[in-house]
N, C-alpha and C positions, 0 to 999 in steps of 0.2 A: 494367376498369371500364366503366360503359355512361355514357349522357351525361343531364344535367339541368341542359344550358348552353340556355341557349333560340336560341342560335345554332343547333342541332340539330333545333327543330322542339320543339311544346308536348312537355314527358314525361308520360308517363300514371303514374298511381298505380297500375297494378295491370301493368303492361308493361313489362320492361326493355329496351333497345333496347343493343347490345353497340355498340362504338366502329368498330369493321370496318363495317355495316350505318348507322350516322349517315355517316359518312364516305365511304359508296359515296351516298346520298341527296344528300349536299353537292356531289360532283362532278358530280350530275347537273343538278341545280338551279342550280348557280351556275357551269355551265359556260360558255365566252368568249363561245359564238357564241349568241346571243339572237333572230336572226332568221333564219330560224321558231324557236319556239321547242323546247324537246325533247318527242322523243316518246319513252316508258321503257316496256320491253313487258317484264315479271317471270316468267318462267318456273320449272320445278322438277318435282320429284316429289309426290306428295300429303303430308301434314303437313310441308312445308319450310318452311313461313312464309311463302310468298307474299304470302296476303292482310296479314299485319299486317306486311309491308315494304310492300306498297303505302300501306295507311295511314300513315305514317310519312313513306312520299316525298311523299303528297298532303299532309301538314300540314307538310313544308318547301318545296314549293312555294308553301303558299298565305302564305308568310312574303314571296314573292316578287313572285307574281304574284294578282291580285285574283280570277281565275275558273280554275278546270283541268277538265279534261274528264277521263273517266273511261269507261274502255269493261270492262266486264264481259262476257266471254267464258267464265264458268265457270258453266252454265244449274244447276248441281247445289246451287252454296251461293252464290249473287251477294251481291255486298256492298250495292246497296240496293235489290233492286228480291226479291220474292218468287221461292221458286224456279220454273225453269220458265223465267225470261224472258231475256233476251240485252240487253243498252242501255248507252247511251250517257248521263250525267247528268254533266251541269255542278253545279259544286261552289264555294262561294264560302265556307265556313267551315270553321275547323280543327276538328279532332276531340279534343276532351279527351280520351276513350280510347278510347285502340288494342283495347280489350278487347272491347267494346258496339259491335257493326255497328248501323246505322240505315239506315231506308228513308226514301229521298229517291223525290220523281217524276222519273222521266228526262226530259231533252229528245228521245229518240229510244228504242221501245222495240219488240220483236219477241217472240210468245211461241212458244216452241222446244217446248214443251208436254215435256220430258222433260226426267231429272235428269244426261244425258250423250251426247255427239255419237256413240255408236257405234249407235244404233238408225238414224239417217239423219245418218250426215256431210258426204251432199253439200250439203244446207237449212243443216245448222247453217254450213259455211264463206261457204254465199251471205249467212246475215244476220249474218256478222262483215263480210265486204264490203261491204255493204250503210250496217252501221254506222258505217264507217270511209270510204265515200265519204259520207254525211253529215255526220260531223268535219270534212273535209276541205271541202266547201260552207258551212257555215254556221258552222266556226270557226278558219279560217285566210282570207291575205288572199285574195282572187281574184287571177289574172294580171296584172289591170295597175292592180292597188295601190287598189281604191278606196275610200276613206273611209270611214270610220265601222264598217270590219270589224278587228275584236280579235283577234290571235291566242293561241291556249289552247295551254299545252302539254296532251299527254295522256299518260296512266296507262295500259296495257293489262294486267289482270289475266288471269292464264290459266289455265286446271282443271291438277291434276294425272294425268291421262294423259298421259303422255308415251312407251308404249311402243306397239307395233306400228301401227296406223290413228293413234292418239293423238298419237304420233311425226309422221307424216304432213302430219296434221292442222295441229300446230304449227310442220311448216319453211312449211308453204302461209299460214300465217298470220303469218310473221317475213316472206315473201316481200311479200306484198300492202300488209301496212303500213310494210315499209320503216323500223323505229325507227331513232333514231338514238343509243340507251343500249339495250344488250340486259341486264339484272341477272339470273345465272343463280344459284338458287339450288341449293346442293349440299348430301348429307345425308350420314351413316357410313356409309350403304349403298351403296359405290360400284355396283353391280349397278343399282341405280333411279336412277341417274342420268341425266342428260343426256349426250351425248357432249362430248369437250374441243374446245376451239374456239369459233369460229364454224359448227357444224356445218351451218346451213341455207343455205351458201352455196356454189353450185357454183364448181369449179376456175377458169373464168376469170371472177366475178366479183370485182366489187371495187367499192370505193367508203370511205366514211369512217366508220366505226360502233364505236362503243364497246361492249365487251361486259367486264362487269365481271361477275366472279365469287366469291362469297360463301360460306360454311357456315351452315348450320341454326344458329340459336342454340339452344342447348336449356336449357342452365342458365348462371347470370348469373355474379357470384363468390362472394354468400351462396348459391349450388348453390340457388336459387329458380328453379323451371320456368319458363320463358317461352311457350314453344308447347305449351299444353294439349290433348293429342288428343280429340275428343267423337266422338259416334257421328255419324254422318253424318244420318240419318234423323231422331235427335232434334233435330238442329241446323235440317233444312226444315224438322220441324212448329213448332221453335219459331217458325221467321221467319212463319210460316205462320198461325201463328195472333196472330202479331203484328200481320202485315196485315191478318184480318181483325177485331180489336179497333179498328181508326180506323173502324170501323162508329160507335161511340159515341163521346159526346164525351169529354175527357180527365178531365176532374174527376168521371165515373161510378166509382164505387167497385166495379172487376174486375180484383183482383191473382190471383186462380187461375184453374185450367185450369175447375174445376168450374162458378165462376161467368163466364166465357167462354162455354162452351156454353150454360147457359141465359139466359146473353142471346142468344144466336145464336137459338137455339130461339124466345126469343118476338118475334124482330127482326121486324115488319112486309117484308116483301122489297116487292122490284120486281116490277110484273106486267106481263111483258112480252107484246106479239102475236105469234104464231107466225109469223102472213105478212108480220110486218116484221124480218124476222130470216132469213139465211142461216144454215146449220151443215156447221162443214167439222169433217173428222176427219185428227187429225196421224197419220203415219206408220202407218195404218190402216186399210183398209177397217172398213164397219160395212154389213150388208144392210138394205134401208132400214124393213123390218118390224122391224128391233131398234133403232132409229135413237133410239126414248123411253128403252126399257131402259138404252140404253147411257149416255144422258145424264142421268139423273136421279141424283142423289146425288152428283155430281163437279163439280169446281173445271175452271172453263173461262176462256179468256182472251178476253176484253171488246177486240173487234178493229172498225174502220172498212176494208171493205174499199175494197182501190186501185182496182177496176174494171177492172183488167187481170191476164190471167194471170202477169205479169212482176215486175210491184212487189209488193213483201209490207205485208201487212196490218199497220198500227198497230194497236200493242195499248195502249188506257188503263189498261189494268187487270184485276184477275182478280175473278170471281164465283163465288159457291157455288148450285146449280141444286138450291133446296130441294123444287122440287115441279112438276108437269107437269101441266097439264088438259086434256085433248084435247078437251071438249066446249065448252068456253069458248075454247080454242085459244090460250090462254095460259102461257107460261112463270114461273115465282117462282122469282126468282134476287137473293139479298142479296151487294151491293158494297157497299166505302164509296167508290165514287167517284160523284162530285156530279153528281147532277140533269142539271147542264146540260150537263156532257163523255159520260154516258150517253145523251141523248138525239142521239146520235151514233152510235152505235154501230149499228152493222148486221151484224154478224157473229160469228158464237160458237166460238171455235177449242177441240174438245176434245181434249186428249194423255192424258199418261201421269202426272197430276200429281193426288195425291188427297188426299182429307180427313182430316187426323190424327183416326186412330183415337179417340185419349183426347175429339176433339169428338164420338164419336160412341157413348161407354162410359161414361158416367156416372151412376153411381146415383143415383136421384131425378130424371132427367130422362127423358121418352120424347122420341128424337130424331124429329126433322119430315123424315129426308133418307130414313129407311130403309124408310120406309110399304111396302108391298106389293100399296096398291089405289090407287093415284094414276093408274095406266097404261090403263085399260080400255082396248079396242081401237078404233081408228074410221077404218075404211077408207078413210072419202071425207076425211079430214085434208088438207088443203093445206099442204106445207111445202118452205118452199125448202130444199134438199142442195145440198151440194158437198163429193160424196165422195172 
């Protein structure tokens, strides 16, 4: 039987949650020791349920405690932030359903500009570090106790690669953040599993850490699926183009894909100045005569550079770069983030992260991102790179 004791955390109407997985969530939440609080890092193979046991522990935490942190380490499908980004989001409301991910603004966010850490693993492990020395500043106490700092437990959600660099990747990331609940989830494929144990711990380590080990739910007792497999790809464009519909306001009447794009198509963009703007390119050279080419028609991440090679770039947010004017030396790029966190921004990080097609296929619309004469040439162009 699964549970719909609310002792377990809210139940969802369309999620069953098996008694094994409420009951690994309760020990974790309501274990003795309270100060610090816990920190639960969910690992597995890909469809194991990770993410909707994270939601499940986040909505019995927040039975608990009033704010939980939340670190998203999976840049391919993140639970709130679009894909592509890496972050950190403090969370103060339960989730009615386990089913419906939402996008929250993170308190701390990086954009990875790709849907998996094997193109550049050594970036993506610096901005989980990264992330995780910020949890550790701004949501636990300082060393000598001083007031008015709250401590958050945190949620670490993890991608399913788990074999060869993947593998790596993930003892280097059980290493740095040190949880103190490891929940492993296991599937019928013993082959794509995780290894038994504590595997990411060398011979003479030690210390106190819980590693609680689970099975896939897959069917409940009415043999009602619980972990719906979807395509991977459909699943970013949908977030994807979920993000960007908070372009318009919510009572705008845009339940399809088709009316989607042509609000995008006639959205007014941002016209932004070329020499007020840096462009760096992720995991990529780009020569700098292809530098318009490359950028025009592509979803880039809306970054405040740190001013140092060392700190990585805050990213507010992601933009769609609908059009380039080289004579006016202005960019037109539609966000929905506001005016006043835009007028910040100084930097355009372009990866590997692109426009769903269906926004850019639709009959009855001529798309504004595929033009083929926006680009003329103009050699004496001034543009900041950083390639």
């Amino acid at each position: 039987m699964g549970t719909s004791n609310p002792e377990h955390g809210v139940p969802s109407s369309t999620i069953f949650i098996p008694d094994s997985w409420a009951n690994a969530a309760d020990s974790i939440v309501y274990d003795s020791i309270t100060s610090p609080p816990p920190i639960a890092l969910v690992c597995g193979p890909k469809n194991s349920g990770k993410t909707t046991f994270s939601r499940h522990l986040l909505n019995t935490f927040l039975l608990r405690y009033k704010r939980v942190a939340y670190l998203d380490t999976d840049a391919g499908q993140p639970e709130f932030t679009p894909p592509g980004c890496l972050s950190l989001v403090i969370l103060d409301k339960i989730t009615p359903d386990l089913a419906i991910p939402c996008l929250k603004t993170p308190e701390r966010c990086y954009f990875f500009g790709d849907i998996s850490s094997k193109r550049d693993p050594a970036t993506y492990s610096k901005f989980i570090h990264a992330l995780h020395d910020y949890y550790n500043e701004h949501c636990t106490l300082s060393n000598n106790g001083s007031p008015g700092r709250v401590e958050l437990p945190l949620i670490v959600n993890t991608p399913g690669w788990v074999k060869g660099v993947g593998y790596d990747i993930l003892v280097d990331m059980l290493k740095y953040i040190a949880p103190t609940h490891v929940v492993k989830i296991n599937i019928s494929s013993a082959s794509k599993n995780l290894p038994a144990g504590e595997f990411w711990l060398d011979e003479d380590d030690y210390g106190s850490i819980n590693l609680i080990e689970i099975n896939s739910a897959r069917r409940d007792s009415y043999d009602r699926s619980l972990l719906v497999q979807k395509e991977a790809r459909l699943i970013r464009d949908l977030r994807l183009m979920a993000y960007f519909r908070q372009c318009f306001r919510s009572e705008m009447s845009i339940s399809t894909i088709k009316e989607l794009a042509h609000a995008l198509a006639s959205h007014p963009p941002y016209e932004v100045p070329i020499g007020s703007i840096k462009i760096k390119h992720l995991h990529c050279q780009v020569p700098s005569t292809e530098v318009f080419y490359s950028l025009n028609a592509t979803i880039v991440g809306l970054a405040v550079d740190a001013g140092n090679c060392e700190s990585i770039p805050v990213c507010v947010g992601l933009g769609i770069v609908r059009g380039i004017d080289t004579f006016k030396n202005v960019l037109y790029v539609i966000t929905p983030v506001p005016q006043s966190t835009l007028a910040s921004v100084d930097l355009l990080l372009q990866g590997f992260i692109q426009i769903p097609t269906s926004l850019l296929q639709v009959k009855g619309c001529m798309s504004p991102y595929v033009s083929a004469n926006v680009l003329p040439t103009n050699p004496d162009l001034s543009l900041k790179m950083d390639g």
